[in-house]
Backbone as a ProteinNet text record, in pm:
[ID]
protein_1_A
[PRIMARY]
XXXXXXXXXXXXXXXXXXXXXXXXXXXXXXXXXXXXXXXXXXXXXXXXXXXXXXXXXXXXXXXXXXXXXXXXXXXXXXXXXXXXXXXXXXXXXXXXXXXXXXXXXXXXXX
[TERTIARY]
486.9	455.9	575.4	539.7	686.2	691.5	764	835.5	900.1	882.3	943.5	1040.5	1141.1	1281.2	1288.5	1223.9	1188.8	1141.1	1183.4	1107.4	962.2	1040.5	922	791.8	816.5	712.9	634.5	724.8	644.2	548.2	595.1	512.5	408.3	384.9	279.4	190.8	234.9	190.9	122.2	145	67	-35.6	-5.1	-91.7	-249	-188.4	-284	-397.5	-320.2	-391	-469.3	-439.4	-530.6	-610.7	-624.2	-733.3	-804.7	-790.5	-852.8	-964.1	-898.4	-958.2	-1101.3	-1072.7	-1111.6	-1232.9	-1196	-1300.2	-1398.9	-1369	-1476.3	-1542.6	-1443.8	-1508.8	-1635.2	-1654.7	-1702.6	-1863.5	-1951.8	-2117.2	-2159.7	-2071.8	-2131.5	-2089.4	-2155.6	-2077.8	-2030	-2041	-1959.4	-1805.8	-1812.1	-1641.7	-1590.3	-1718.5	-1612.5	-1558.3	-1635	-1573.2	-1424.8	-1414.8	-1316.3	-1165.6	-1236.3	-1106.1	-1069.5	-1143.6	-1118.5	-1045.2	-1024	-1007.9	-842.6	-875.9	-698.1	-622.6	-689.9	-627.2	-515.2	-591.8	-588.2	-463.4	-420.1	-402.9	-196.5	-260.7	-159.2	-49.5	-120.8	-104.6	7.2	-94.5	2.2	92.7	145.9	257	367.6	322.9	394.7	464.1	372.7	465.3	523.2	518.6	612.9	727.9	717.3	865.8	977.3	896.3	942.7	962.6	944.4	939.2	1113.7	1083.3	1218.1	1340.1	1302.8	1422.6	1462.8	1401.9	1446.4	1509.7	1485.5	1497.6	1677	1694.6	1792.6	1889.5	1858.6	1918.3	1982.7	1912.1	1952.6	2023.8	2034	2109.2	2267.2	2227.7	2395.5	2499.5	2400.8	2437.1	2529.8	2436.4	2470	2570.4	2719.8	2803.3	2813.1	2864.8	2848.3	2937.4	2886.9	2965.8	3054.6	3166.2	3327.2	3333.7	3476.5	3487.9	3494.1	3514.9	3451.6	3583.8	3623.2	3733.7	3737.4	3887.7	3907.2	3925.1	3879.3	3894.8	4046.7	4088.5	4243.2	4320.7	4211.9	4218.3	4262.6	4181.9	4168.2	4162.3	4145.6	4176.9	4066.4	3926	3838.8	3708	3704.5	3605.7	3496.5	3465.5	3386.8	3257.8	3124.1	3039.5	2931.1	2875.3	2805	2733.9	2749.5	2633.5	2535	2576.6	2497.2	2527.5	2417.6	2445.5	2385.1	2432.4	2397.4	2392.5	2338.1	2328.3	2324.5	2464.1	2417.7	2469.3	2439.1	2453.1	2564.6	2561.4	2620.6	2745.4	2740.3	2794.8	2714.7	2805.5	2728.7	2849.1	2786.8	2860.3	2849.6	2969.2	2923.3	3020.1	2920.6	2930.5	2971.4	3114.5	3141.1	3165.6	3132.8	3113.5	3153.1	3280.1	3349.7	3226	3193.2	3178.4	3200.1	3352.5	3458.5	3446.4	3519.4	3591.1	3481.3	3400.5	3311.3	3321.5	3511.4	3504.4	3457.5	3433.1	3385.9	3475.3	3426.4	3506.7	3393.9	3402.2	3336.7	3460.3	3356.3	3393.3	3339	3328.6	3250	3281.3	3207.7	3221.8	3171.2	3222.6	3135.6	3122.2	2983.5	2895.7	2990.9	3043.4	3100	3005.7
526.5	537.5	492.4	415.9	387.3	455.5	491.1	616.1	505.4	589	509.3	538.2	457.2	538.1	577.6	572.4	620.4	741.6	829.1	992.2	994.1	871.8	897.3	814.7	719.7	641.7	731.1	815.8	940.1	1004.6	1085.3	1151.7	1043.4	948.9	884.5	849.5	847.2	815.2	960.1	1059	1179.7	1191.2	1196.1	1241.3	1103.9	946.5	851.7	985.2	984.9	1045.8	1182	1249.2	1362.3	1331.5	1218.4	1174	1098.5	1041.7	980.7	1060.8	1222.3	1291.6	1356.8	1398.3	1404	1384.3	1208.7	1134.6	1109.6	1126.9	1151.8	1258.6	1385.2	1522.2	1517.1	1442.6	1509.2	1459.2	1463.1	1405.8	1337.9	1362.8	1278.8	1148.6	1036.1	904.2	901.4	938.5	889.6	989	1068.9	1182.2	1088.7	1020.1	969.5	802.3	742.2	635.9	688.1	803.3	877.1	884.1	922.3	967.5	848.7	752.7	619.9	543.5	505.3	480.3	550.2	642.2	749.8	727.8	707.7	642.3	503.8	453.4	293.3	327.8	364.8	360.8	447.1	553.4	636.6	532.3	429.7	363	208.6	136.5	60.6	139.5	263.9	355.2	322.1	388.9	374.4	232.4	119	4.1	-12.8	14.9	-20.7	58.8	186.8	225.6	180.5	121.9	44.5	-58.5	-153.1	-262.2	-283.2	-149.5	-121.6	-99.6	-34.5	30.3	-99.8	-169.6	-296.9	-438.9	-406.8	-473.2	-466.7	-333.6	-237.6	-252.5	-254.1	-278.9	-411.5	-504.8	-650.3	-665.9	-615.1	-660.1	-593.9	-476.2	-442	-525.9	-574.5	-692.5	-780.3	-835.8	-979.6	-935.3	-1032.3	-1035.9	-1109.1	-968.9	-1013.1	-1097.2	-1144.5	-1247.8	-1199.1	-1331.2	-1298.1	-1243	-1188.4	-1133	-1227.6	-1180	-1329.6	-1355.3	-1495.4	-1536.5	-1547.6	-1536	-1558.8	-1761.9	-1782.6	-1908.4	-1944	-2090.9	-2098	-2168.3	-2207.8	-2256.1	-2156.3	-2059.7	-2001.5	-1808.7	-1772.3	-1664.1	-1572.1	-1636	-1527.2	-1555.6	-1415.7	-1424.4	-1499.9	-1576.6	-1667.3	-1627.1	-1596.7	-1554.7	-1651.1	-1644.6	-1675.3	-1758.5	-1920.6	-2008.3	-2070.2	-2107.7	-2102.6	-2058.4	-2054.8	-2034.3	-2109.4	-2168.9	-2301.8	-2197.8	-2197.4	-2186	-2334.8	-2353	-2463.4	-2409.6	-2444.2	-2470.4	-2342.3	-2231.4	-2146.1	-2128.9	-2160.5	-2143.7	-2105.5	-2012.2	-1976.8	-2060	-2100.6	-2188.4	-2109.4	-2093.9	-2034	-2105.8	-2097.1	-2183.6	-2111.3	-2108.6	-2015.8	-2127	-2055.1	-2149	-2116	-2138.1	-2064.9	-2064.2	-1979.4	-2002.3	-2016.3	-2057.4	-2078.6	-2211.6	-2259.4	-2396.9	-2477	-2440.1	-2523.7	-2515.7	-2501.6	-2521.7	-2440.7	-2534.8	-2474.5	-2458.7	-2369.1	-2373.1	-2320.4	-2388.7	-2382.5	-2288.2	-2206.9	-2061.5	-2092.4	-2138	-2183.2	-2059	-1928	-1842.9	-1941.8	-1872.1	-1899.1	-1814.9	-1786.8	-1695.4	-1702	-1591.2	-1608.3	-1479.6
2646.9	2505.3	2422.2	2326.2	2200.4	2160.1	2075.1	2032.2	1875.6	1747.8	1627.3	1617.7	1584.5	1551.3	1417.1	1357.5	1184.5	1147	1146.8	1162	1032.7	937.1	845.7	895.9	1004.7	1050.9	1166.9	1227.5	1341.1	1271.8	1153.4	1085.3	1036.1	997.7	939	1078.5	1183.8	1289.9	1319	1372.8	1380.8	1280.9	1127.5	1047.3	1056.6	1120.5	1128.7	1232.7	1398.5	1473.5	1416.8	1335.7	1315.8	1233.5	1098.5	1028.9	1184.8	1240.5	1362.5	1459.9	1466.4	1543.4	1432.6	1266.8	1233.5	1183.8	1213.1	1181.9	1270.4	1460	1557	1561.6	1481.3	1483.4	1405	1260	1192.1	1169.6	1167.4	1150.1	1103.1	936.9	819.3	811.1	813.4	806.4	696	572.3	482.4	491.7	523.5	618.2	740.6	782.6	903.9	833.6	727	697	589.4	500.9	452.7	545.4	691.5	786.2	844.9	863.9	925.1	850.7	688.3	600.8	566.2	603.6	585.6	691.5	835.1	981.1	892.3	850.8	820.1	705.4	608.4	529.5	641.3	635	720.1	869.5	857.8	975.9	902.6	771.6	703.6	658.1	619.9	601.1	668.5	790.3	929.2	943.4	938.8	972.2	855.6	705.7	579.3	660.4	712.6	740.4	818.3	948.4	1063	999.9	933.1	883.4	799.3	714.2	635.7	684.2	793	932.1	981.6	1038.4	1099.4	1009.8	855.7	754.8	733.1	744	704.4	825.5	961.4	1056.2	1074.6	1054	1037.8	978	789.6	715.2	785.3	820.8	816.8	959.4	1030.8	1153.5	1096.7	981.6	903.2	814.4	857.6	804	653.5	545	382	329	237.9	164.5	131.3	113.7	97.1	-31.6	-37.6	-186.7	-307.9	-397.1	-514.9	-565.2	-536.5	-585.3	-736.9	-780.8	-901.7	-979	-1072.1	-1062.4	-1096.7	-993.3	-1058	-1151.9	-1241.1	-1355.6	-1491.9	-1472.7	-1593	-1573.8	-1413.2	-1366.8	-1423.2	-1428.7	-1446	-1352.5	-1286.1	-1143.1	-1137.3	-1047.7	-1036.3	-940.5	-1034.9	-1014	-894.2	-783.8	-692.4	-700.5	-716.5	-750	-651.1	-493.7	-416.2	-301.2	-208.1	-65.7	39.9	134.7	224.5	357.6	488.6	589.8	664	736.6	818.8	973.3	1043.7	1232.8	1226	1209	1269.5	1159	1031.6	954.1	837.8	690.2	600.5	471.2	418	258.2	143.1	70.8	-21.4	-157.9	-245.1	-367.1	-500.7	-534.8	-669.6	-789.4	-879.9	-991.1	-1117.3	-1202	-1325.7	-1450.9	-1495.6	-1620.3	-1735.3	-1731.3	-1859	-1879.6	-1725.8	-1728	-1622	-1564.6	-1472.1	-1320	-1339.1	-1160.9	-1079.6	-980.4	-857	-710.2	-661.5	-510.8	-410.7	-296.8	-113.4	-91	5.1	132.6	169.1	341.8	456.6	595.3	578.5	701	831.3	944	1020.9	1083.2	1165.7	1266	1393.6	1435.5	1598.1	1628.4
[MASK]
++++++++++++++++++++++++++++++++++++++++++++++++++++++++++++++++++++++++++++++++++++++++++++++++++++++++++++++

């Protein structure tokens, strides 16, 4: 059996299974389309959480952008204008908004 590592995705996972049982328990089709319907619902829960967990896991893998240089023209921080991914490297593009200039930071992935 998997097992979530998301405690809030376990719980959405149990509460899927007991609308589930509910819904074989009960006679009335329109209660059992209600509990089937809450399965379903209790269940896209579950993967928004897993989804977020693994979202969250990745990012903190991925090494963050450098600190933001100051420009050396005019010595006022130079705010983030683009970002390139190439072959195992990340580019990064600062851009003055005083004086124009720009400067490349090229990390690379080891």
């Amino acid at each position: 059996m998997l097992t979530a590592a998301n405690r809030n995705a376990r719980y959405c996972y149990k509460r899927a299974l007991a609308a589930r049982e509910r819904a074989l328990e009960t006679k009335r089709p329109e209660d059992r389309i209600f509990y089937f319907e809450a399965e379903a619902r209790w269940l896209r829960l579950a993967e928004s959480y897993e989804f977020s967990s693994r979202t969250e896991q990745f990012m903190a893998s991925r090494p963050t952008s450098p600190q933001r240089p100051s420009c050396p023209a005019c010595a006022v921080p130079m705010p983030l204008a683009e970002v390139q991914t190439l072959r195992g490297a990340v580019n990064y593009r600062y851009e003055c908004t005083d004086c124009s200039h720009s400067m490349h930071i090229t990390v690379c992935d080891d």
